[in-house]
C-alpha positions in Angstrom: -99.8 108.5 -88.3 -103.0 106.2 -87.6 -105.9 105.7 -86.0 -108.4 103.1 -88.0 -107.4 99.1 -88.7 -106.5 100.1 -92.4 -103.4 101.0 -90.6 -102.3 98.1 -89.1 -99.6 97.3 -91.2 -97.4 100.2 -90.2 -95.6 97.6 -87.9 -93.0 98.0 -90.8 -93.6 101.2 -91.7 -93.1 102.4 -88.1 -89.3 101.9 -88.1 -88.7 103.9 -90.8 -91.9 106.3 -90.7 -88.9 109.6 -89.3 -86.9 108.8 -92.3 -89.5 109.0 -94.7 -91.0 112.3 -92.9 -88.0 114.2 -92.1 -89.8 117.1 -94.8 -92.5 117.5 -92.3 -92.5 120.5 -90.9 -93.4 119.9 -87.6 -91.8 122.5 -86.0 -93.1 125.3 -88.2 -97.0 123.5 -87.7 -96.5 123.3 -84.0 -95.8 127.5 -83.4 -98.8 127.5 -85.3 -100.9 125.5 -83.1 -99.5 127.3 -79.7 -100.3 130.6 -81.6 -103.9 129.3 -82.1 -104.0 127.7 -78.8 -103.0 131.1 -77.1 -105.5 133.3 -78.9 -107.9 131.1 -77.2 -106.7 131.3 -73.6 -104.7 128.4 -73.8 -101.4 128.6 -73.0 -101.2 125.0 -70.6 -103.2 122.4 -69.7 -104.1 119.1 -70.9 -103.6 118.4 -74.6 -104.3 115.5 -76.7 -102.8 114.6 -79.6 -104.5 112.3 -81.8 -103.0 109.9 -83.8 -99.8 111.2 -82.5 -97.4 108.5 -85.1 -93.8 108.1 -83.4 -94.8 111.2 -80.9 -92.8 113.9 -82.5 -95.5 116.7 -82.3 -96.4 115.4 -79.0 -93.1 116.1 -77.7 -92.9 119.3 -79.5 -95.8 120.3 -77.2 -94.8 119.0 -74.3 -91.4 120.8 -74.1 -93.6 124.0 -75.0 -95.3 123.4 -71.6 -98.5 121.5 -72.4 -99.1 118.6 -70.5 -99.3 115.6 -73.0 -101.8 112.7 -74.0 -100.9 110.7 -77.5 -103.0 108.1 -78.8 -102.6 106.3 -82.3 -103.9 102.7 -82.9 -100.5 101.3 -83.8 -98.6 100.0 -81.0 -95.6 99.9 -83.3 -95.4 103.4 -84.0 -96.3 103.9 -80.1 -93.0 101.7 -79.2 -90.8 103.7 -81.7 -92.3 107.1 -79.1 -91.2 105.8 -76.6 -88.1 104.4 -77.8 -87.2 108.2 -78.9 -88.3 110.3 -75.9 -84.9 107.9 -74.5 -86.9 107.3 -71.1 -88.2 111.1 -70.9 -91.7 110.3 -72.3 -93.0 109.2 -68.3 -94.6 113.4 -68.5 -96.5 112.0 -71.9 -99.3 109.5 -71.1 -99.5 106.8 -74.7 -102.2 105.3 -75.7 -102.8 102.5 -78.0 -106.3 103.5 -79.3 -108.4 103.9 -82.3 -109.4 106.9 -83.4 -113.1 106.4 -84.3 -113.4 105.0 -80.4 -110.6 106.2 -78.3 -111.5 106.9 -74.6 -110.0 109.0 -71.5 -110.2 109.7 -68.1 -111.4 112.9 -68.5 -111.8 115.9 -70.6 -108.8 118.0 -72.5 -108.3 121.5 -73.1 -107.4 120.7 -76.4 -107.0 118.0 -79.3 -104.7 118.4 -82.1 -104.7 115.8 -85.0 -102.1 116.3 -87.4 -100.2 114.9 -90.6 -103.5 114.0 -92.6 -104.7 111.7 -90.1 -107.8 112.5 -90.7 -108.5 111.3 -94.2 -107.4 107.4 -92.6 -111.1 107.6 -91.4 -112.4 106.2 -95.0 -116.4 107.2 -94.3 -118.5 110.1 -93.1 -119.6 107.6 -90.3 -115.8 107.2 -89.0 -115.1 110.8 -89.3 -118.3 111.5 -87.1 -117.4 108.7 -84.7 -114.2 110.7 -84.0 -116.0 114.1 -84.2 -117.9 113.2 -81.6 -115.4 111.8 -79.3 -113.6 114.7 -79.7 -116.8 117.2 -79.0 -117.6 114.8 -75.6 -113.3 115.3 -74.7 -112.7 118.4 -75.0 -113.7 120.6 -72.0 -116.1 123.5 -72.1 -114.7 125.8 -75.2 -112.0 123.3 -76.0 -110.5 123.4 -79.4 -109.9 121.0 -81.8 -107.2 121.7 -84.2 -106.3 119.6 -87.1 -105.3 119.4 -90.9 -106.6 117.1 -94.1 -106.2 117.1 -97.3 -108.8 117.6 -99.4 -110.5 115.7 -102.5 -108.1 117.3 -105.3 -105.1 116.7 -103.7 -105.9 112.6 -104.1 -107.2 113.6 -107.4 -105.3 116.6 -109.0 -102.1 115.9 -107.0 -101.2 112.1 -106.6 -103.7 110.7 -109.0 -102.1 107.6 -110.5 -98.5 108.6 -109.7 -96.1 106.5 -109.0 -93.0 107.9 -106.5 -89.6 106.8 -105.8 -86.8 107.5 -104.0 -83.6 105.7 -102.9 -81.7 106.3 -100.1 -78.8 104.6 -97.8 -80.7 103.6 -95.1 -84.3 103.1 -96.8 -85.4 103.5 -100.4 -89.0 103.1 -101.4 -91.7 102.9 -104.2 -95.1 104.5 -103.6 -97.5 103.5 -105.9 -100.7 105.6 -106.3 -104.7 105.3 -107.5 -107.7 106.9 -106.9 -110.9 105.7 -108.0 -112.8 109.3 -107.2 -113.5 108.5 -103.8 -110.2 106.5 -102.4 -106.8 107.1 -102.8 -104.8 103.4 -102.6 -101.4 103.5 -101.2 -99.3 100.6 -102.1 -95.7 101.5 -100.5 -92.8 98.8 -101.0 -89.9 99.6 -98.4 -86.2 98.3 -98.7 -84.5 98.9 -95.4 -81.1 98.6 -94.9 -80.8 96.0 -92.1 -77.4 95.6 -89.0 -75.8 93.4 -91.8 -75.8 95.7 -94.7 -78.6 93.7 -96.9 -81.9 95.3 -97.3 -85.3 93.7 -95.6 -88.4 94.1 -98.5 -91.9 95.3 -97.1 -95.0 96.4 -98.8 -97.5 97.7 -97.3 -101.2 99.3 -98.6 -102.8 102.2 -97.3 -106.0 103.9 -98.1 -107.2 107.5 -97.3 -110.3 109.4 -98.4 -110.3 112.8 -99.4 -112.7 115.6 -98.1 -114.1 118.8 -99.3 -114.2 122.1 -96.7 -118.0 121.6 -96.8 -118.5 117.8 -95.8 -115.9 118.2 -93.1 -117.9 121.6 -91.4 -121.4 119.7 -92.5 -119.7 116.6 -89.9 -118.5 119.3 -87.4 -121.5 120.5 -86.9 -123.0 117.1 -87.0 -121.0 116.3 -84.2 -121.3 119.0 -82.0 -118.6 121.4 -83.2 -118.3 125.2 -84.4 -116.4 125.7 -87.1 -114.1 128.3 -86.4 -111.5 128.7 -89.3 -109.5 127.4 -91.7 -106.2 127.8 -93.3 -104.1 126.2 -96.3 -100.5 125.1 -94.8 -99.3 123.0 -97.3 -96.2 124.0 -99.8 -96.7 123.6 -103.5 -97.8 119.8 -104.3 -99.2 119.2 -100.8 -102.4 120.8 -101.2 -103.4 120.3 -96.9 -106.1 122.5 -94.9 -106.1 123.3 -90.9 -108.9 123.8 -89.5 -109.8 124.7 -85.9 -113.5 124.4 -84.4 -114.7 124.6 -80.6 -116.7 122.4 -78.1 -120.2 124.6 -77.6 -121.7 122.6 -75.2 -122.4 118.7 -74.8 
């Protein structure tokens, strides 16, 4: 999922981005977020989902009655959406915007940002940008649900790995380092193409890590309450979610 211009080169990555996340749990994260959703009055509504990728938590929410907005800065991974939802996605509105300066019509009962999204915004001042969009969104109460992964996952966790994996329709090589501050990405994709020969892409992404305290200190900063927090990630994917609330503009 995306939302800043270090992203823009998931045009590759967006045809294969399913394959390589078929682990996610979405399901399992998105009875999570209706639970939370629920324990604060709400059960419909408007819903945004932020950085929303190729749309499969969107959906997920839409079919659990939530009326749908998904945004994500790449209109690659916005065309493989649509290309999925197989001309069902006209009750999901898409749009192709950043995440540090999305707009909309109006406000939202709710924005969920999920699948580390969050740590693409590289500085406190791009994480505030979006905190603060998010506080001016959301209506009065509104809740903003979302995971990250936090400083010693880049640092304890993926370090200066290096991962591989090879599989029919797309292997890949993901190539880790983090310099204390930045984890670099540098992912080289062989996809099997119509004619049985594999197409070679490489592409380099960058996320920061946070701890609990700078993202509450930014929260707050923006206009947010902290609410809560939980740790959702299996062993080796060390990942928080965290849920704060609109208090007033």
């Amino acid at each position: 999922m995306t939302g800043t211009e270090s992203m823009e080169s998931y045009s590759a990555f967006a045809k294969v981005y399913d394959l390589l996340m078929d682990n996610v749990p979405y399901e399992e994260w998105t009875e999570r977020i209706k639970k939370i959703l629920a324990s604060h009055g709400i059960a419909d509504g408007l819903v945004l989902d932020l950085a929303c990728g190729t749309g499969t938590m969107t959906r997920l929410l839409a079919e659990a009655g939530y009326d749908m907005i998904g945004a994500d800065a790449s209109a690659e991974m916005l065309e493989e959406a649509r290309e999925k939802a197989g001309g069902k996605e006209e009750d999901i509105l898409y749009l192709c915007q950043d995440m540090r300066s999305f707009e909309l019509y109006g406000t939202v009962r709710a924005v969920v940002c999920m699948c580390d999204s969050i740590n693409y915004l590289l500085s406190k001042e791009d994480l505030l940008a979006c905190f603060k969009l998010v506080n001016n969104y959301l209506d009065p109460g509104g809740l903003f649900i979302f995971d990250f992964h936090p400083t010693e996952y880049y640092r304890d966790c993926l370090g200066d790995t290096v991962i591989a994996e090879r599989r029919e329709e797309c292997s890949f090589i993901w190539e880790n380092g983090f310099d204390g501050e930045l984890n670099e990405c540098l992912l080289t994709m062989f996809v099997r193409a119509e004619d049985g020969r594999y197409d070679c892409f490489e592409e380099q992404h960058l996320q920061r890590g946070y701890t609990p305290e700078e993202i509450k200190e930014v929260l707050a900063e923006a206009g947010l309450v902290f609410l809560e927090s939980e740790e959702i990630g299996d062993e080796g994917d060390a990942r928080i979610l965290a849920v704060a609330r609109e208090q007033g503009k």
